[in-house]
Each structure stands twice: as structure tokens, then as C-alpha cells.
N, C-alpha and C positions, 0 to 999 in steps of 0.2 A: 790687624788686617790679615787677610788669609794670605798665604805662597802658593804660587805653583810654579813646579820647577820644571823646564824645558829641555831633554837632553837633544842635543843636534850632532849630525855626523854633516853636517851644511849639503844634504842632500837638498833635492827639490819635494820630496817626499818629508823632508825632515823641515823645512821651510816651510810645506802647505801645512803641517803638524801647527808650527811655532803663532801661524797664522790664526788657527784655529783658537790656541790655546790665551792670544790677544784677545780675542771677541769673548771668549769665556769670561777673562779675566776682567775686563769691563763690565758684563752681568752681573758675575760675584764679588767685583770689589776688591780684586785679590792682586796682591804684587805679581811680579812674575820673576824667574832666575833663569835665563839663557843658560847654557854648560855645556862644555865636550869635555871629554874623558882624554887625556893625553897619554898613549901610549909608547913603551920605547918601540923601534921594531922590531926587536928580537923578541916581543911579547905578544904581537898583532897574530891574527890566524895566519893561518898557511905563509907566513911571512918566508920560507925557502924558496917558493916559489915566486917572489914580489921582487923585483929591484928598488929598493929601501933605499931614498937618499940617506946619507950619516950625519946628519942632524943631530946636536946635542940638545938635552932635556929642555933646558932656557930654552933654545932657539923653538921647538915644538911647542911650548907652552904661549911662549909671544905668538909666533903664527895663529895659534888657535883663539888666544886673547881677542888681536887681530880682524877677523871672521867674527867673533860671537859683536863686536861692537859692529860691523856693518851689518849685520842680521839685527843688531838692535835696531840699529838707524832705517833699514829695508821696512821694519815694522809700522815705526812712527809714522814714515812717510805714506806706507797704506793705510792705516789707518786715521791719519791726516786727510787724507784723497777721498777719505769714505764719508768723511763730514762728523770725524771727532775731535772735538775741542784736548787741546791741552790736558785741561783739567781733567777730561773726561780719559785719556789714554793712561792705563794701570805704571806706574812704575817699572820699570826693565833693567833688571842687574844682571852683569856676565859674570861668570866663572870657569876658569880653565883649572883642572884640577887632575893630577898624576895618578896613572890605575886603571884599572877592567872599568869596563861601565859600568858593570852590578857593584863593585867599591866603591865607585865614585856615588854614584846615585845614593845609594844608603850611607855611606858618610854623610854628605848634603842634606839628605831626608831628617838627620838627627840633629846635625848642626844645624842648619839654618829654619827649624822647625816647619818642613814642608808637608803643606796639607794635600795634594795631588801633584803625582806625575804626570805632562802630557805628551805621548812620543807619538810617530808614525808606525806605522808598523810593517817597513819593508824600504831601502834604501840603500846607497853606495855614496860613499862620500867622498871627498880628496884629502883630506888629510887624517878619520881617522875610516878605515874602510872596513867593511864584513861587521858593521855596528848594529843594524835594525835587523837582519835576517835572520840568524841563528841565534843571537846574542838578547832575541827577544824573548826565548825559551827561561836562559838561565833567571832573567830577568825578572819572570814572572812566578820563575821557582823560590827563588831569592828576597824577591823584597817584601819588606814589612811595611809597605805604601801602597794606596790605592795608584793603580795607574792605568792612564783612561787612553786607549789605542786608536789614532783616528786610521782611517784605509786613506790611500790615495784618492784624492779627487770629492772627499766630505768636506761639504764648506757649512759652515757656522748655520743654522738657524735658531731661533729662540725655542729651549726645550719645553716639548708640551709632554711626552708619555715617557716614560723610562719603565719596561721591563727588569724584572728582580727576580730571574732563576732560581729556586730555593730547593730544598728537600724537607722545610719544615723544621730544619735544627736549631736549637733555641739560642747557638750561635749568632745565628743569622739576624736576631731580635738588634742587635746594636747595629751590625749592619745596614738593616735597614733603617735606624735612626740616623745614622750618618749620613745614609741615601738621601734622609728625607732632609736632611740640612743643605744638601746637593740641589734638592727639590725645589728647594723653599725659593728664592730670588726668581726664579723661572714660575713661580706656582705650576709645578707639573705634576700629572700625575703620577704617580707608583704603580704596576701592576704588578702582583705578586704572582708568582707562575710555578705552579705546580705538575712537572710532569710526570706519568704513571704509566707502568705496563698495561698489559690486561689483564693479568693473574691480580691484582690488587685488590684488597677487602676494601669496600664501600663501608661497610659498619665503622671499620677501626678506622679508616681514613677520613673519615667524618668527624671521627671524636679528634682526630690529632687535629684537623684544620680548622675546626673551631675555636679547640684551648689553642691555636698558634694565631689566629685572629685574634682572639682576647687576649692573650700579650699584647700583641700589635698595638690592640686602643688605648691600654691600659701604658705601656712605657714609649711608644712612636711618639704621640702627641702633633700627627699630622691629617689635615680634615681628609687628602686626597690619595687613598690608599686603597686600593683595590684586588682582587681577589680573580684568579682564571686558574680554572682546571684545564687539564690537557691529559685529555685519558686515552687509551688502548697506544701508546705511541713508545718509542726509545726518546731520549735525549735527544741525538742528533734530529730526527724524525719531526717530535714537538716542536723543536726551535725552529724550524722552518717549514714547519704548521702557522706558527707563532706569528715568522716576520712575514710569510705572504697573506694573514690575514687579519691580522692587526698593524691600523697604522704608528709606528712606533719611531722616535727620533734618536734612541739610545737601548743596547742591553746592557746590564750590570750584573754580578754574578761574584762570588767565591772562587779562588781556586782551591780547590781539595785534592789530595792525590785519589787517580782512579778517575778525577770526572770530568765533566763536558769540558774544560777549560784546559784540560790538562793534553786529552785526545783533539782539541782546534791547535794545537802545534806540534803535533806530532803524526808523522809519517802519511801514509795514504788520506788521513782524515780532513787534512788542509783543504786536498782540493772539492771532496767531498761536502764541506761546512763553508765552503768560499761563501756562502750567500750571508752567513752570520754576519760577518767582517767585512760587510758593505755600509754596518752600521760603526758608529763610535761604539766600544766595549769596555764599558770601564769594569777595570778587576781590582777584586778583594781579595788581602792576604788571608790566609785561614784565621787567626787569633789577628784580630787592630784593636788596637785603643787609638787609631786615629779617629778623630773627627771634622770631613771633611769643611 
């Protein structure tokens, strides 16, 4: 059975997340792993500035223990209310576990064989706090896990199109197998998205997206795979070409140092690419041998 593991800071943001990654989890068939990160507070951000009850490690760890069983419990009963049967509701195990988030998570990811992360992407918690905002950077710098970003306020529909940002690097060939194992329960489509300056040679860009199509058929082994160019544009520029003109339920992408994924968390571009991260985003580490 597949895992997906839930990190929470018990926002409402990290709640509509946990939510999300319920209705997944019934699609794909996959357990689930609730988890907060327990930190001391001499280790929290700006903790100088915080009045920090003095709390010892146990006592923090029970607390959070605590919270992750009634966010269990908050789950079942929605999705009880929604008209799922028992059987039909994924498995849900807590863990409260000592460390940075990006520790914690990638510990988890390797022990408990986690085939996706599902977080929010933006959040304030009570007990551990400054978790989804900054912490989503290191995050996505750091792990060797797909982890799929829902925004505030995305609720669940059955995926029909998932977008696939590429550069054509033969990298990307597994990823997109993975993608399409993502695919598969949903039967959705794939769009594979290639975007291009205008200085680009049509000759040589021809011969690469075809040999990168004939991988595709040759090792994908998925009927619903498809192909868009997105020429004269930037990054930024394409992908919201992209989302206002294709209807799409999901982007999925790499992170690379230097590209679109790495400029959506950082500095003036956020607000600039806000429209991106109105969709779920699910990111790839640069080298996975995960298979979602």
C-alpha cells in the first residue's frame, strides 16, 4: 500500500492540507501518516523574541501526540459526513517526532517508506509555529520526496489534467513515469510543457522533442501523455499563459537550482507567480528513485 505522510503545525491551513490529502488517499489506496515536528524552543525561529512556556521534551511531544489523534479523529468524522464507509476511509497513523521539520520529514520519508508529502503551503500554528512559511523553502531544497503543496482554500476534485514543466532533460523521463503512476487511479492526463524564449532554434528543438517523445512511449508506458509547446515566453510568463489557458487540476515540476521552482519562493517572485499556487504543485526532487 502506498504512504502519504501529513506534516501539520495544526493550522487551519495545515488542516484544509490534511483534508485534502484524505480524499487523495482514498483515490490512491494509500495509508496516511499525520506528524508534527517537535521542537525545543531554544530551536524555534525568532524564538528571542516569543515568550516560550518551559516545557520539557516528553511534555511537548505528548502535547503534539495529543493534537495529531484529534486531527485524526476531525478527519474520520468528515469524511464519515461525506458518505465514506469505514472501509472505504485510508488508515491514519500519528507521529510526533523530535527535530527541524526538514529532519523530521526525511527521517519519516526513509523510515516509514513514504511515497508523497502532502503539506499547505502557508500557516501559523500553536504549538509548533513559523512551520509552513519559511520553512517551506528549506523544505523543498532539502528533500528527496515528492511533495505535493496544496494553497489555502483547494478542495479535493478528481484529477483530470496534471501539467509537467520540463526542459526535455532525460532526467525528467522517470519522473514522468512516476507522474504517470500518480496519473494512473485518476486516469488523467499528462501534459508535458515545454517552454521557450524566442531566440530558440525550431530545427534543433524539433529533433530534441521528438527523441524526448520517443523516450516517453518507449519507457512512460502511459496511453494519456501529451505534448504543448509554449514559445516566444519566459518561465514565469508561460506558466501563466499555461494556467489561464488550459484548464488544469494540478502543476508538477522539478526543482533545479536556478529555475521556476526555485524563483516561486523566493523574494519579489512570490507575489509575482501568486497565480501558479492557486493550483496543488506537486515537486520533484532533482535525482528520485521514488516511485509515487
Amino acid at each position: 500500500m502506498k504512504t502519504i505522510l501529513i506534516p501539520t503545525d495544526f493550522s487551519p491551513n495545515a488542516d484544509h492540507a490534511a483534508l485534502y490529502a484524505l480524499e487523495l488517499g482514498k483515490s490512491m489506496k494509500a495509508s496516511l501518516k499525520l506528524c508534527n515536528a517537535v521542537m525545543l524552543p531554544a530551536a524555534a525561529t525568532m524564538s528571542p523574541q516569543v515568550a516560550w512556556p518551559l516545557m520539557d521534551l516528553g511534555t511537548l511531544r505528548t502535547d503534539a501526540t495529543n493534537e495529531l489523534k484529534k486531527l485524526s479523529e476531525k478527519l474520520k468524522q468528515q469524511a464519515k459526513a461525506s458518505g465514506t464507509t469505514a472501509q472505504e476511509c485510508p488508515p491514519i497513523e500519528v507521529l510526533a517526532e523530535v527535530g527541524t521539520v526538514t529532519e523530521v520529514l526525511n527521517m519519516l520519508a526513509e523510515k516509514e517508506k513514504i511515497n508523497l508529502v502532502v503539506m499547505g503551503t502557508s500557516g501559523v500554528g500553536s504549538i509548533n509555529r513559523f512551520f509552513l512559511g519559511s520553512t517551506s523553502r528549506d523544505l523543498i531544497d532539502h528533500a528527496n520526496f515528492p511533495v505535493l503543496l496544496i494553497p489555502p482554500g483547494t478542495n479535493f476534485k478528481p484529477i483530470k489534467r496534471i501539467a509537467f514543466a520540463t526542459d526535455l532533460s532525460d532526467g525528467d523521463l522517470e519522473l514522468i513515469h512516476s507522474l504517470a503512476l500518480f496519473a494512473r487511479p485518476f486516469n488523467a492526463e499528462i501534459l508535458i510543457v515545454h517552454i521557450t524564449p524566442d531566440d530558440f532554434d525550431p530545427e534543433v528543438h524539433q529533433k530534441k522533442v521528438d527523441a524526448f517523445l520517443n523516450d516517453i512511449t518507449c519507457k512512460v508506458h502511459y496511453h494519456k501523455v501529451y505534448y504543448r509547446h509554449v514559445k516566444d515566453m519566459g518561465i514565469d510568463e508561460g506558466l501563466t499563459w499555461l494556467t489561464d489557458h488550459v484548464d488544469l487540476d494540478m502543476l508538477a515540476m522539478v526543482h533545479r537550482r536556478y529555475t521556476f521552482i526555485k524563483r516561486l519562493f523566493e523574494g519579489s517572485h512570490t507575489q509575482k507567480l501568486a497565480v501558479h499556487v492557486k493550483l496543488p504543485l506537486l515537486v520533484f526532487p532533482p535525482e528520485s528513485h521514488n516511485v509515487l
